[in-house]
C-alpha positions as CSV (number, residue, x, y, z in Angstrom):
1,X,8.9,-17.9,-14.8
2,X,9.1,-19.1,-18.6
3,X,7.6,-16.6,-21.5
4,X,4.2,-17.9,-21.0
5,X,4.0,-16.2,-17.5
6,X,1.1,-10.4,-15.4
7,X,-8.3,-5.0,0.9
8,X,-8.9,-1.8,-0.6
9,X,-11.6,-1.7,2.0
10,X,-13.4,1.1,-0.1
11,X,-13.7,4.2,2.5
12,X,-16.9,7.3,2.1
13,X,-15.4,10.3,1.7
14,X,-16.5,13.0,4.4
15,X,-18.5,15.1,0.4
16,X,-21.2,16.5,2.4
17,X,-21.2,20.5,1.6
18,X,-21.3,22.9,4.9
19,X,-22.8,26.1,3.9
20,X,-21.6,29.3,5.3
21,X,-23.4,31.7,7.4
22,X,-23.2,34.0,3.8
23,X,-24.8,31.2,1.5
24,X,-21.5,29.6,0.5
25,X,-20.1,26.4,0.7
26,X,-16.9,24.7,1.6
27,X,-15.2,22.3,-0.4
28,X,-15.1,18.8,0.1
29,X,-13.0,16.5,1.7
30,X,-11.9,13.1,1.5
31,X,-11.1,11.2,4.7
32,X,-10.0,7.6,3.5
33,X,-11.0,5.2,6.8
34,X,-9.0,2.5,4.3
35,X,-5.6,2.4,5.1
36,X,-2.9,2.1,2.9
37,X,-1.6,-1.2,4.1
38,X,-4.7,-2.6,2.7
39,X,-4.6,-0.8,-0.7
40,X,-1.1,-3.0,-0.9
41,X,-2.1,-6.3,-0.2
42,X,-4.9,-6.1,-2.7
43,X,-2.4,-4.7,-5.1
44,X,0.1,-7.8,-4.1
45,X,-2.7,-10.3,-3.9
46,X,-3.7,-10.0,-7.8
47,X,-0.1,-9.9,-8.9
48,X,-0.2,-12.9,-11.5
49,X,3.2,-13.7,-11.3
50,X,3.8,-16.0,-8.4
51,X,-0.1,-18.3,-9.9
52,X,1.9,-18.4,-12.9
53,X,5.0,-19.9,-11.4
54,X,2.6,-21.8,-9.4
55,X,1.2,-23.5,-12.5
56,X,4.3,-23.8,-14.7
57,X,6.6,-24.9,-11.9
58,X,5.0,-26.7,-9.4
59,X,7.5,-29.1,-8.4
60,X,9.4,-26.3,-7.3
61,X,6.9,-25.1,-4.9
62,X,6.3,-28.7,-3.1
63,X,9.6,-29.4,-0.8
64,X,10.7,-33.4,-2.0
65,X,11.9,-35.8,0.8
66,X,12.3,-40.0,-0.1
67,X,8.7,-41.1,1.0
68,X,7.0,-37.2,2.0
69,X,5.0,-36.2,0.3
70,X,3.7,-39.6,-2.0
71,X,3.8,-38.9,-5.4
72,X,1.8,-40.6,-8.3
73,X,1.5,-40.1,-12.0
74,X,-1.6,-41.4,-13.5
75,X,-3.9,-39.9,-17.1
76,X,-1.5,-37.0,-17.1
77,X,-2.2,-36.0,-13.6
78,X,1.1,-35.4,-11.0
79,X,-0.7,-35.8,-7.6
80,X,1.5,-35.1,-4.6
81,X,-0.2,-36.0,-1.1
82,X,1.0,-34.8,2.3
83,X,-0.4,-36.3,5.7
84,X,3.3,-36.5,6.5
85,X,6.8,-35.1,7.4
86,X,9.9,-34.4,6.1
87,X,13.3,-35.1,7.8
88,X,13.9,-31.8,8.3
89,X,10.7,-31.3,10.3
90,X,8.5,-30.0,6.8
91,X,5.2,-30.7,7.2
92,X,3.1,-31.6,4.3
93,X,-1.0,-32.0,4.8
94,X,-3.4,-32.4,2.0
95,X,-3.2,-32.9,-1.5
96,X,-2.3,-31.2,-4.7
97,X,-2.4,-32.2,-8.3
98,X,-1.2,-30.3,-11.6
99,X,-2.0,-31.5,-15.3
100,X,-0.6,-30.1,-18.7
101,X,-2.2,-31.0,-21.5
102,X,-2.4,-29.1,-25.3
103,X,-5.5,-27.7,-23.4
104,X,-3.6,-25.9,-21.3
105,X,-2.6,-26.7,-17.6
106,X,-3.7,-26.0,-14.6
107,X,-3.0,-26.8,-10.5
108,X,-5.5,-27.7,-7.9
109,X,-5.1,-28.3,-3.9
110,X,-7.4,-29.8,-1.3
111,X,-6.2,-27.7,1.7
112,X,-2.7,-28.6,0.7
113,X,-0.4,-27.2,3.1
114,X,3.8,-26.8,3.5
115,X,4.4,-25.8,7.4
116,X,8.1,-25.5,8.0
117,X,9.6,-24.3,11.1
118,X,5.6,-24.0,13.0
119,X,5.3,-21.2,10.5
120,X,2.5,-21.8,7.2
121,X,5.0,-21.6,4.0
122,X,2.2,-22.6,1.3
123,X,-1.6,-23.1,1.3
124,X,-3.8,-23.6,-1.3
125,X,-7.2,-24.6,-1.4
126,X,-9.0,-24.2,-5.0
127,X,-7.7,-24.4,-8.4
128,X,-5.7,-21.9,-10.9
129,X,-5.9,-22.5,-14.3
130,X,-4.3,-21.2,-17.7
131,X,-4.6,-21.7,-20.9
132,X,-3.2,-20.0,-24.4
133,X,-5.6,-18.3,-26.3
134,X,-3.8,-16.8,-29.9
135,X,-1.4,-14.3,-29.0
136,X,-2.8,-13.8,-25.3
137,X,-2.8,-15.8,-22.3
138,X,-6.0,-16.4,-20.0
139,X,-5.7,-17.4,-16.1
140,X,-8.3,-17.9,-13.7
141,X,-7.8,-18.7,-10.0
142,X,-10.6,-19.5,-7.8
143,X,-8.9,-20.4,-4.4
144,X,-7.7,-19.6,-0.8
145,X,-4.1,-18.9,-1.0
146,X,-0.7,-17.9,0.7
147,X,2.9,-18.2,-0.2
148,X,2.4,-17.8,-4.0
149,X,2.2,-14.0,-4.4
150,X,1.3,-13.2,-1.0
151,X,3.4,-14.2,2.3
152,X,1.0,-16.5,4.8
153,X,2.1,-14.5,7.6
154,X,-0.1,-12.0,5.9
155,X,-2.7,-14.6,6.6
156,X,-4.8,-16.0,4.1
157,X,-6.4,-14.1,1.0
158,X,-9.4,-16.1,-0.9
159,X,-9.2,-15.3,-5.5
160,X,-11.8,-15.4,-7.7
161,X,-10.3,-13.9,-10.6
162,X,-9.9,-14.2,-14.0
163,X,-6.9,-12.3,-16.3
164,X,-6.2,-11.5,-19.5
165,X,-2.1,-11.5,-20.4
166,X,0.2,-10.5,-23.1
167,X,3.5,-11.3,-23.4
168,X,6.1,-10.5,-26.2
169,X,9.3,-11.2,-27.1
170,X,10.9,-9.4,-23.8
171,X,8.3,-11.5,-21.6
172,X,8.3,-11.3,-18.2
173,X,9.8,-7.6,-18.7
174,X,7.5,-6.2,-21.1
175,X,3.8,-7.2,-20.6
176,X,0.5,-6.6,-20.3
177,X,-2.4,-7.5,-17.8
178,X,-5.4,-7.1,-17.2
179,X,-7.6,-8.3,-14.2
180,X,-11.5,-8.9,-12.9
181,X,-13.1,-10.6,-10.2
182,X,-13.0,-10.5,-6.1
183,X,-10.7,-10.8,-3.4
184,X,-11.3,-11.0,0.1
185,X,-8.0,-10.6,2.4
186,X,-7.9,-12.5,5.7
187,X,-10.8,-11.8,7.5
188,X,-11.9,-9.1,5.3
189,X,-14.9,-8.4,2.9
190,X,-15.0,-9.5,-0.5
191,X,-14.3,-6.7,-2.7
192,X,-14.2,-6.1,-6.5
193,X,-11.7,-5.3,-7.9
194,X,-10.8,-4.4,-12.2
195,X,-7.6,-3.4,-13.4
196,X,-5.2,-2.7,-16.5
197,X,-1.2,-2.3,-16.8
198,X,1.9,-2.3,-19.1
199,X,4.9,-3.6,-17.2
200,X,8.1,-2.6,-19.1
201,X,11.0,-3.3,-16.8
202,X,13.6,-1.8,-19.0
203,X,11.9,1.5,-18.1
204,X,10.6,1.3,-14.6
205,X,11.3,-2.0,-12.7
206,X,9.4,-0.9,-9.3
207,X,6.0,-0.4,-10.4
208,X,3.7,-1.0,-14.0
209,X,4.7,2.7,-16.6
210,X,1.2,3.1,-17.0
211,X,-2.4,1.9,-15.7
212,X,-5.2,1.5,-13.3
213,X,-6.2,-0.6,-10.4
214,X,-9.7,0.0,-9.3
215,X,-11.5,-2.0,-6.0
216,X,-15.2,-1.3,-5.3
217,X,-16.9,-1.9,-2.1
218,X,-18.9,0.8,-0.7
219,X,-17.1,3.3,-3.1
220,X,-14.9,2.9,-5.5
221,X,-11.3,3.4,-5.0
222,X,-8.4,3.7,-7.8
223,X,-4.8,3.2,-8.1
224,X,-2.8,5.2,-10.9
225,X,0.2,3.8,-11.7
226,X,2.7,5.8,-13.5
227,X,5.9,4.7,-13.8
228,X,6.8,6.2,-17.1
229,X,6.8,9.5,-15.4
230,X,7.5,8.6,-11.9
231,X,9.2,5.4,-11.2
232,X,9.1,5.3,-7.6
233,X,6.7,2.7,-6.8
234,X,3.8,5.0,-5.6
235,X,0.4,5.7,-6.6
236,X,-2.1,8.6,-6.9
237,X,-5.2,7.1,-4.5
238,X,-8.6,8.4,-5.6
239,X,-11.6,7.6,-3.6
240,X,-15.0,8.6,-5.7
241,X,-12.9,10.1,-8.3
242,X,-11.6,12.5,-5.5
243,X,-7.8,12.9,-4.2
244,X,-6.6,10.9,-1.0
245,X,-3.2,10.9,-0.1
246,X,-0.6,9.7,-2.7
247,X,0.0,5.9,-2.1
248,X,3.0,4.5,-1.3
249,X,3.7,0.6,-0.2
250,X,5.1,0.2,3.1
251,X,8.5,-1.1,3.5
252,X,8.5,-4.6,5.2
């Protein structure tokens, strides 16, 4: 990445008060019916890394064989189209063009697909786009994706989300994001989701030192990310401002 480059399904907590046979009450409890797995892939879905390597190197993302897929430059426009295979077996289907311009660039595929092996390597459907804006970066992806910052055997996860980036002098290690918009995983609801964090690698390299990562369906569930004080790649998991179990990503 150059220096330009950052399903909770929401679950009801069980809040109802029981009172006592004396006129008391118990407290309540939270009984998350998300499961953490989920809470992950939303995380990993609105990663911004792999759109902005997406954008900024796209010619690394699209396998090159002598006649698969055809390429054409034309009014600043690179449009690669599949419909064919490579010798290897590759398969390329649809169509996928990038443009950079002073404007700022962006990438856009009409079901554009890389199948190697039987196995989905790279789909995208949509566009993502970004832009320089003074000292900050703005990217927006609207699209159905896989094989950028998520793996397509997680199936396919649907973006319509727009950032707000900053990068210094110690870019990608030291940076800051921010993140609105919706997500749907595959075959999921659409949920939205708003977040804020401070990546400095130097000090915690497994998870952002500091910020939040909320996703409302029903309810609204948070991620607290803490890495300045506990780099160990987990989470305290809220649900209605209330206490689930501390998150942790699965290990794949």
């Amino acid at each position: 990445m150059n220096a330009r480059m950052p399903h909770l399904v929401l679950a009801a907590p069980l809040a109802s008060l029981l009172a006592t046979a004396c006129g008391g009450t118990l407290e309540p409890e939270v009984a998350p019916l998300a499961s953490p797995d989920e809470i992950g892939a939303t995380w990993a879905a609105v990663q911004p890394e792999g759109l902005l390597d997406l954008v900024d190197a796209t010619s690394d993302a699209v396998p090159q064989g002598l006649a698969c897929p055809t390429f054409e430059r034309a009014d600043g426009i690179d449009t690669w189209t599949g419909g064919c295979s490579l010798l290897d077996g590759t398969v390329i289907e649809g169509s996928l063009r990038r443009y950079e311009g002073l404007d700022g660039s962006w990438v856009a595929g009409q079901r554009f697909a890389v199948i190697r092996d039987d196995h989905l390597e790279l789909y995208l459907d949509g566009s993502v786009e970004l832009w320089d804006q003074g000292e900050l970066l703005q990217l927006e992806a609207s699209a159905t994706i896989c094989g950028a910052q998520v793996d397509c055997a997680d199936g396919l996860v649907s973006l319509d989300l727009r950032y707000t980036l900053r990068f210094g002098e110690q870019a990608p290690d030291i940076a800051d994001a921010t993140v609105r918009g919706v997500v749907a995983l595959d075959g999921a609801e659409p949920a939205a989701v708003e977040g804020a964090w401070r990546l400095d690698r130097q000090v915690c390299a497994k998870e952002p030192v500091d910020g939040i990562f909320a996703v409302l369906l029903d309810q609204r569930q948070t991620l607290e990310l803490d890495g300045d004080t506990a780099c160990d790649g987990c989470a305290r998991w809220t649900i209605q401002g209330m206490d689930a179990p501390t998150w942790c990503p699965s290990p794949r």
